[in-house]
C-alpha positions in Angstrom: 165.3 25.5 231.4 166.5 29.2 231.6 166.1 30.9 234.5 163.8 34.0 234.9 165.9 37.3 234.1 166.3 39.6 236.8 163.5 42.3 237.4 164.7 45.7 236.2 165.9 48.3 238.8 164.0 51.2 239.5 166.6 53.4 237.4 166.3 51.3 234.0 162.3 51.5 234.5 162.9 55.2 235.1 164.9 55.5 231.9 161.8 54.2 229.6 159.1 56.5 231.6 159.5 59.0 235.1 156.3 57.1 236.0 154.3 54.2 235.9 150.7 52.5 237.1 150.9 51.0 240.1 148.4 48.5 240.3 147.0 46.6 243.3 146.5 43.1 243.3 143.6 42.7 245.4 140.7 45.3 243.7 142.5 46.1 240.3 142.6 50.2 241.9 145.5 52.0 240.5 147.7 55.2 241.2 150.3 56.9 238.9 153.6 56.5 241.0 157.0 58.7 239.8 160.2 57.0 240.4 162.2 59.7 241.3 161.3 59.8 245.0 161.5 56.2 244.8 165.2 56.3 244.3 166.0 58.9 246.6 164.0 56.4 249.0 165.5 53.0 247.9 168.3 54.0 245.4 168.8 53.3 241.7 169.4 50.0 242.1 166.6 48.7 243.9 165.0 45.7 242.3 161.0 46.8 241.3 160.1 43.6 242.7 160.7 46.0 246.4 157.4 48.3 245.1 155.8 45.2 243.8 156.0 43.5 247.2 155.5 46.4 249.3 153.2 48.8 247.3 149.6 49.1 249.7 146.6 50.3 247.8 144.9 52.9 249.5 141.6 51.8 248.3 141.5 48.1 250.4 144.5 47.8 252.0 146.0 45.0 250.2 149.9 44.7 250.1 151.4 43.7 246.6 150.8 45.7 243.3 151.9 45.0 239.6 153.6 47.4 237.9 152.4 48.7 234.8 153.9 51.0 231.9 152.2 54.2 231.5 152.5 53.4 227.6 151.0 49.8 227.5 147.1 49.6 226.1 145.2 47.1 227.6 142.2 46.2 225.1 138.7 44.8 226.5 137.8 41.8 224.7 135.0 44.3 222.5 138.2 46.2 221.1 138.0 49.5 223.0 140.3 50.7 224.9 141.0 50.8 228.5 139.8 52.8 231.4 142.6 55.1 231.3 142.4 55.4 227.3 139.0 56.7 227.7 139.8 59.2 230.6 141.7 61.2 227.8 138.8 62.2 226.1 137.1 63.8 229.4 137.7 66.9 230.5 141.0 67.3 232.7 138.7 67.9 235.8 136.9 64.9 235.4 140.2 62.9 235.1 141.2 63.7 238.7 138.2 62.8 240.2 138.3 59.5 238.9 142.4 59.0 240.0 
């Protein structure tokens, strides 16, 4: 059996996107997060499993957070699109309110 690959560093997720979803583990609440001040924090080389361990939501509390791709579409089981797919047809101010 293969072993797992390694989890990506900070600076080859910050190549693909300057941000992503940072998602907690506990309530499902989520935050954009760049990763620029991340690697001035951490470094480039910092493994994501460091946010992924350490992220706290701000919502519960809970430590630990997935890390999700801005560009990824989640689909409900109906065929609609996500929560964050439907916040792009409201109204900018809206959109903030419900980040």
């Amino acid at each position: 059996m293969k072993p797992a690959p390694p989890a990506p560093t900070l600076e080859q997720l910050r190549r693909h996107s300057p941000w992503c979803w940072v998602v907690c583990e506990r309530c499902l609440h989520r935050r954009p997060v760049a990763f620029v001040p991340l690697i001035i924090r951490f470094g480039p080389d910092a493994s994501s499993n460091l946010i992924r361990r350490s992220a706290r939501c701000t919502k519960c509390g809970g430590k630990g957070a997935t890390l999700q791709h801005p560009g990824w579409l989640a689909w409900i089981s109906d065929g609609s699109r996500s929560r964050e797919n439907k916040l792009q047809r409201r109204p900018l101010s809206s959109q903030l309110a419900l980040l």
